[in-house]
N, C-alpha and C positions, 0 to 999 in steps of 0.2 A: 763906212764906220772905221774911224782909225782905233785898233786898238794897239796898248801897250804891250809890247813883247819883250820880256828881259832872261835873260838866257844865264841859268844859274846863278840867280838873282840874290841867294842867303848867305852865299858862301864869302869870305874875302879874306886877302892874305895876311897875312901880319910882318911878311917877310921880306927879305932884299932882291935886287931883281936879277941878282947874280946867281941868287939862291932857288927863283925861281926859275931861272934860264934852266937852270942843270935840273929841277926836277922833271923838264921837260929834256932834255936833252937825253937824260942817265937811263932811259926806259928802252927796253931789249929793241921794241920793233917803232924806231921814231917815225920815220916814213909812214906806216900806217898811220898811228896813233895823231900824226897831221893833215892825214887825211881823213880818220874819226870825227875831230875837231871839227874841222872846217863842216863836213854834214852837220855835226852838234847842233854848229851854230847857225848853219844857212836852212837846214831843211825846214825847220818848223817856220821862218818866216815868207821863206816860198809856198806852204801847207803840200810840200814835196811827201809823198808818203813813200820811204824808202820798201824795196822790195822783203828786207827782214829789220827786225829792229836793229835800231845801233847801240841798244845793253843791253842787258838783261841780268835783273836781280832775282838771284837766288836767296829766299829765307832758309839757312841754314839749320837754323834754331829759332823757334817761339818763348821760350826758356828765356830764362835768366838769374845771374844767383846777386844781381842788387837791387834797390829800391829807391833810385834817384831819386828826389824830390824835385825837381824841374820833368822828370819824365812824362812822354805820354800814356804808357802803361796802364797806368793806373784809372787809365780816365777811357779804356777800350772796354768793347760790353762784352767783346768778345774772346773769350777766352783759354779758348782751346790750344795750351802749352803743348810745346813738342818739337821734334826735331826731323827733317826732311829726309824720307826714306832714302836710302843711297842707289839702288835700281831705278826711283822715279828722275833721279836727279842726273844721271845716266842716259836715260832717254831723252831730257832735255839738252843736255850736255854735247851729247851727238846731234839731234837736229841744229844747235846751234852753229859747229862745225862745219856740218855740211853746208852750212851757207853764210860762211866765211865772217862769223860775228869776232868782232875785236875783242871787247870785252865784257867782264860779267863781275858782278859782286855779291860775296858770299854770306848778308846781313841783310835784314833787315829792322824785324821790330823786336829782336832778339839779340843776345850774345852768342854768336856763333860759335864759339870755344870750346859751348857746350854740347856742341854735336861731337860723339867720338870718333866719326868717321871724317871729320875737317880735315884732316891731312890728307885723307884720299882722294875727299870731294878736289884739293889742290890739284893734286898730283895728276889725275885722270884729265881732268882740266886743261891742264898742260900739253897735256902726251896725246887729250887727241887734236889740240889743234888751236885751242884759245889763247889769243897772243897777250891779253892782262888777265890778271887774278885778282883782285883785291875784295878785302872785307874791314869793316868797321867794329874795335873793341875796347872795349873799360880796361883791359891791360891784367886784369886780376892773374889771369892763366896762362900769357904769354911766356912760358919761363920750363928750363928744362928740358924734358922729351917733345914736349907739343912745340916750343921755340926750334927747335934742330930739326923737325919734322917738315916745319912751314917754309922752311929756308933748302930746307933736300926737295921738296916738291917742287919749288920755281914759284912760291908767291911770289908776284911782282910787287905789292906796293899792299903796304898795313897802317892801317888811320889809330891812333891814342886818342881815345877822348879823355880830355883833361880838364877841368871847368876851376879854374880859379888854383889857387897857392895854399898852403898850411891848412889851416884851421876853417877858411871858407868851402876848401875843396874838399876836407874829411865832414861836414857836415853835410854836403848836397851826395856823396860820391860814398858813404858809409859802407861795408867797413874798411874802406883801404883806407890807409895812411898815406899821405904825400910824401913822403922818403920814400915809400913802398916803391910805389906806382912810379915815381922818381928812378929808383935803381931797376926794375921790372925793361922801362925802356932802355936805360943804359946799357944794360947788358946785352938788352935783342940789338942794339947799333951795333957794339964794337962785335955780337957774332955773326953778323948777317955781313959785315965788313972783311970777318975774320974766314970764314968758310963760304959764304955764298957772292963773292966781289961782287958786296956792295949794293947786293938784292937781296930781301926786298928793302924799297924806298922805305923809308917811315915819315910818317906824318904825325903831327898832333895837334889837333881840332880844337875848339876851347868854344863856350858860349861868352860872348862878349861883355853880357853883364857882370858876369862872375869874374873876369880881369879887367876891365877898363879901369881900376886904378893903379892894378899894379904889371901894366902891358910891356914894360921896358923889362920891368925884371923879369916877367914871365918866358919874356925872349930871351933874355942873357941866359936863363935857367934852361932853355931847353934846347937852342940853339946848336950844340956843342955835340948833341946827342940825338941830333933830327937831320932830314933832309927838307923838312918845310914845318913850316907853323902858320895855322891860318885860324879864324874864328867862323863862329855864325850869329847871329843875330837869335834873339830869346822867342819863345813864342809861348803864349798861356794855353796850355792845354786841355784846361778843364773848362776853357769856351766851348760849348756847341754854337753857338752863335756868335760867329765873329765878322766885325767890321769890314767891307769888301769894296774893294775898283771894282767899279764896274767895266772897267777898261778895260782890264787885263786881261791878254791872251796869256795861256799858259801852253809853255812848248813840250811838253810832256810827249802828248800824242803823236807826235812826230820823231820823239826821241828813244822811246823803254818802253819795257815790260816788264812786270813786276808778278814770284809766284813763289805765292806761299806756302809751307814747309809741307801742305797738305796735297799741295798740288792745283787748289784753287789760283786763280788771276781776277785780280783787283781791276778796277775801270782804271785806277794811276796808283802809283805809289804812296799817295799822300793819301789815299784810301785804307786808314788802319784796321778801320773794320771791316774792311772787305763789304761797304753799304751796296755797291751792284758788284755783282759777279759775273764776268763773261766769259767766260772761260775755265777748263782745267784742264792739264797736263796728263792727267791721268787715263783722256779717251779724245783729245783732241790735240793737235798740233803747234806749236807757237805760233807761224804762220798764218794758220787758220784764224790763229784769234785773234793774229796782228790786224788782219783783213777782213774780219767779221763783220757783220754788223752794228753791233755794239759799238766796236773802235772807228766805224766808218761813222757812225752817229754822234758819236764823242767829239768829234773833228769838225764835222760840220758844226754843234752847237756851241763850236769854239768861236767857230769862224764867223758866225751870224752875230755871237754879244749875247747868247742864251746860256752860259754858263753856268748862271745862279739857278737854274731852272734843274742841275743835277745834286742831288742829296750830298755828296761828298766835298762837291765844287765847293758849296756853303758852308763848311766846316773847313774849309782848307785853310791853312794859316798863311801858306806864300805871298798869296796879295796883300796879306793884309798885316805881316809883320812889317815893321817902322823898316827903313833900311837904314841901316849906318855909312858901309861901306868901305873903300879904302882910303875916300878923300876926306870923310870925318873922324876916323878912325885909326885906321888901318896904314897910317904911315909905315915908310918903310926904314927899321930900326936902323 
């Protein structure tokens, strides 16, 4: 059975390749992180199951203080807001060390910002051994003591989500204003330039729909005050039933593990509700779960074309958003 395997498939840049050389180049541990990659992309097509994962997501926060309307939030059954106890995160934190995991990211279906212990969670991160830091944010609370905090810890690299310009993007992104969120980044650039040389990277994310008319200016706009701009592709979230390849391998299981703020572990990340749970952190290992049953079941029913056959598979949107890309799209400005 040939199936299709596409390797970070939603993601594409919007940017120059000079710009992208250096956001790969500017990162503390390049050597590793080209040798990350390289796993990234080969393991899941060989169904090599590495001896620990090559990421792991931390949900810092379940929280959030917006109410995008593109969001999937709204559309989870489950509910249970909160933020990641800092001892369990700890425990995770360490095993991940001990077996020399590159990187981690500190977001998932939450604002991270909203944990008070986010600069700790950084900093410990660091100190005992994780060579990238990053997490994904709306930008609202970047600013002040929590900006100087993130920059003294050693984040490596901060995502902006930014969807659309003016008046498009105060309507989906309520209550921030686009001057806001606008001067919010500027100022994390020229400090994280100014006191941390040049760390952490900043990015800023965008859904495609919300700029593809105005993608030039959105780059001239942001350019000046980013180390990358890239987009993703939209996806309707108040599907439960969404259109699906049946082709599609997803390399997921080969790549991550995902554990939410309570300690539970999802089958994959694109599992918002947590529909199977294999795991928790709280009385079990990473390790353990990477190698469980569950995730050795997962793999196989990749591998056979039984995909559709898992509750989360069949909600998932990856296969089934349109892809645009870089070569209909995503020119490089």
């Amino acid at each position: 059975m040939n199936l299709n395997l596409m390797i970070d498939h939603h993601q594409f840049s919007l940017d120059t390749p000079e710009r992208e050389r250096q956001w790969v180049e500017r990162r503390k541990f390049f050597n590793d992180y080209c040798v990350n990659r390289w796993q990234w992309n080969n393991f899941p097509k060989w169904h090599y199951v590495a001896d620990f994962p090559l990421h792991v997501d931390f949900e810092a926060s379940f929280r959030c203080n917006l109410k995008c309307l593109m969001c999937f939030r709204p559309h989870i059954r489950r509910q249970d807001w909160g933020d990641m106890d800092f001892e369990l995160y700890k425990k995770g934190i360490i095993e991940c060390a001990e077996n020399n995991l590159y990187s981690i990211r500190l977001s998932w279906r939450g604002e991270s910002t909203l944990n008070p212990h986010l600069v700790d969670m950084v900093r410990f991160a660091k100190e005992t051994g994780i060579k990238e830091v990053s997490f994904i944010t709306n930008g609202l609370l970047v600013k002040d003591e929590l900006a100087h905090g993130l920059i003294d810890a050693g984040l490596d690299y901060l995502t902006f989500s930014v969807d659309g310009m003016y008046d498009n993007y105060e309507k989906l992104r309520e209550p921030i204003k686009f001057d806001q969120i606008t001067s919010i980044i500027k100022d994390f650039f020229i400090l994280k330039n100014r006191i941390g040389n040049g760390l952490p990277l900043v990015k800023v994310q965008a859904i495609w729909s919300y700029m593809q008319d105005c993608s030039e200016e959105f780059y001239d706009h942001f350019k000046d005050i980013t180390d990358l701009i890239s987009f993703d592709p939209e996806a309707d979230y108040s599907m439960r039933n969404v259109p699906q390849d049946p082709m599609f391998l997803c390399q997921y299981p080969w790549q991550r593990i995902t554990i939410t703020h309570t300690g539970e572990i999802p089958l994959c990340i694109s599992d918002w509700d947590v529909c199977t749970h294999i795991g928790d952190l709280r009385n079990q290992t990473i390790k353990e779960i990477w190698h469980g049953n569950e995730m050795n079941n997962f793999r196989q029913q990749q591998i056979e074309g039984k995909r559709l056959s898992i509750e989360c598979c069949g909600m998932c949107h990856r296969p089934s958003t349109k892809q645009i890309g870089d070569k209909a799209a995503g020119k490089h400005l």
